[in-house]
C-alpha positions, -999 to +999 in steps of 0.1 A: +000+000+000+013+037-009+017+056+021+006+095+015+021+107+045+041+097+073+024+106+113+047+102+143+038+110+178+060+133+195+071+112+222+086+086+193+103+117+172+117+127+208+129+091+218+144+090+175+163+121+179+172+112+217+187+077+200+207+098+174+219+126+201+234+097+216+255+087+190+271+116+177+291+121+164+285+087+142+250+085+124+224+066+135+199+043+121+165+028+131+132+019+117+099+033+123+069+005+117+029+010+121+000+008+102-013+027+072+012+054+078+008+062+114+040+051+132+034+032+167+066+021+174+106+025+169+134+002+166+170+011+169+195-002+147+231-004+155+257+015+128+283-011+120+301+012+106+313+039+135+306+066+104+295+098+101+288+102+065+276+062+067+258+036+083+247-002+074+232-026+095+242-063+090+213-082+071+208-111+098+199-077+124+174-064+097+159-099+092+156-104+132+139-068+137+120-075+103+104-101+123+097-084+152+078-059+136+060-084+114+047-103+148+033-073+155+013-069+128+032-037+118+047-029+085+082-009+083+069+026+068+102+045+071+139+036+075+157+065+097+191+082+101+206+111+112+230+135+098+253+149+127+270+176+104+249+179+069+211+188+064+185+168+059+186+156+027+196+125+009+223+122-004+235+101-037+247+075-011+211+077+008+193+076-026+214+048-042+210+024-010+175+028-003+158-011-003+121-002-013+106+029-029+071+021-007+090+026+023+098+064+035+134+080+046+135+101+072+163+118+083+174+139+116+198+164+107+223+182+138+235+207+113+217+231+138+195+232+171+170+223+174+174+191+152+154+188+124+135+163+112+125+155+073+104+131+055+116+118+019+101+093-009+130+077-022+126+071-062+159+059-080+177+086-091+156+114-073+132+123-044+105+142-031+094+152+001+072+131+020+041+146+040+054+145+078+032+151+104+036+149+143+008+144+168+013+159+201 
């Protein structure tokens, strides 16, 4: 199913941007899963690669949180990173490394304070902003 837009509570952006505060100055990685769009929970990947311009996540740790999610009758609707020094937009590396044009990038970017948060549809070569909205 196409997801038009992406809702996230505040408490779960807090907790994502609290994850990638943490690991500064490397970038972090996750996945946000729901239903229909509306994400309900988070799941914190570990960069294997101590990088900040990079991160990758060994394929037996996405399978294992792949199930997880699936148990829960959730479906993965965004795959999320942060940017510790550059904005928050893909870049060739993001685009050309993206799995699954139905799931959504987000990226936290510490270019600046506050953070910032932005929402992408991935579509080999390019992009486009993804709807992003956050329930308080």
């Amino acid at each position: 199913m196409k997801i038009k837009q992406v809702i996230i509570s505040e408490f779960l952006l807090k907790e994502m941007i609290d994850h990638a505060r943490n690991h500064l100055p490397y970038e972090s990685c996750g996945l946000l899963a729901g239903i229909n769009g509306k994400v309900n929970s988070f799941w914190v990947l570990e960069n294997e690669l101590k990088s900040d311009r990079r991160f990758f996540v060994s394929k037996t740790m996405v399978e294992k949180t792949l199930k997880q999610i699936a148990e829960r009758k959730e479906n993965v609707i965004a795959i999320y990173h942060s940017h510790p020094t550059t904005a928050a937009i893909p870049s060739s590396y993001d685009i050309i490394n993206h799995p699954d044009s139905d799931i959504k990038m987000l990226i936290v970017s510490f270019k600046s304070e506050p953070p910032e948060a932005k929402c992408y549809h991935i579509l080999h070569p390019t992009y486009s902003k993804c709807p992003f909205l956050i329930e308080t």
